[in-house]
C-alpha positions in Angstrom: 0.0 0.0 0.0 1.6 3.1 -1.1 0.7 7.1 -0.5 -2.6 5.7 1.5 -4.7 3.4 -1.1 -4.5 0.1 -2.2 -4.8 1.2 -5.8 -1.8 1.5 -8.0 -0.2 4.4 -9.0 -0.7 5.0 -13.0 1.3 7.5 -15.1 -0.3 10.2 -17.1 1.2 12.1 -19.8 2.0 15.6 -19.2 0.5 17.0 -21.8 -2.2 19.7 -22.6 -4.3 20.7 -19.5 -4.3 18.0 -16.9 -7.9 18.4 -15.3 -9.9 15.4 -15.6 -9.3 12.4 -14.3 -8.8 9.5 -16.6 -10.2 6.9 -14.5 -13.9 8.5 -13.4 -14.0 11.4 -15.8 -13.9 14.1 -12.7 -13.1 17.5 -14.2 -12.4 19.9 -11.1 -8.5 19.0 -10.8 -6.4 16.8 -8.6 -4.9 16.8 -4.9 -0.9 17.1 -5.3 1.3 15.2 -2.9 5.1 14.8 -2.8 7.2 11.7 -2.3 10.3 12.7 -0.9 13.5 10.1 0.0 15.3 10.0 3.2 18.6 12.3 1.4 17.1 12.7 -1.9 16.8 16.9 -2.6 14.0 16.1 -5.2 10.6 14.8 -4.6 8.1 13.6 -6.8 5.1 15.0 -7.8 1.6 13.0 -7.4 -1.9 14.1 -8.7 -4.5 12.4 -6.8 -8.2 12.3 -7.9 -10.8 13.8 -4.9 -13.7 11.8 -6.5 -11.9 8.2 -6.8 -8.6 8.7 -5.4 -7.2 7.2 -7.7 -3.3 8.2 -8.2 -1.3 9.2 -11.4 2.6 10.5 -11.5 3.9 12.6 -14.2 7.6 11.9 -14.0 7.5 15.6 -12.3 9.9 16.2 -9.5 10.4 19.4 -6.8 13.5 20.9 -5.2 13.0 19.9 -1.2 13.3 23.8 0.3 15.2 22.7 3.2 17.4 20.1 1.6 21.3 21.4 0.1 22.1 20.6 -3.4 25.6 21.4 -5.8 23.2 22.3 -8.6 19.9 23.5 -8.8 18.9 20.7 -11.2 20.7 17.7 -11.3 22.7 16.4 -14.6 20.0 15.3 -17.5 21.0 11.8 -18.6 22.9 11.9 -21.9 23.9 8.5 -23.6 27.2 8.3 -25.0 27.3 9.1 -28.9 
């Protein structure tokens, strides 16, 4: 059981305006809550449905405001050419 509910977390495209909820078709918007790591600075980003609660991530993370980092974003993954 993770973030509260037994139902599991899906991923939705960040594309567009991100309103309605793809599983019950609620169109008011989402809860946000954060998943942070014990040392990780950045923190996940989770929409949650108020209607079904059911749970989507984006692949969108957040600076922690109390946590030190060398950079303010870290180094984007680039595979060797």
């Amino acid at each position: 059981m993770e973030m509260g509910s037994k139902k599991e977390v899906q991923s939705l495209l960040p594309e567009g305006e991100v309103y309605q909820c793809p599983s019950c078709g609620y169109q008011d918007g989402f809860h946000l809550s954060f998943k942070w790591g014990q040392e990780d600075p950045y923190g996940e980003l989770y929409l949650i449905c108020p209607n079904c609660h059911a749970r989507y991530r984006m692949g969108l993370k957040v600076k922690h405001p109390l946590r030190e980092i060398e950079r303010p974003f870290p180094e984007p993954e680039v595979p060797p050419v």
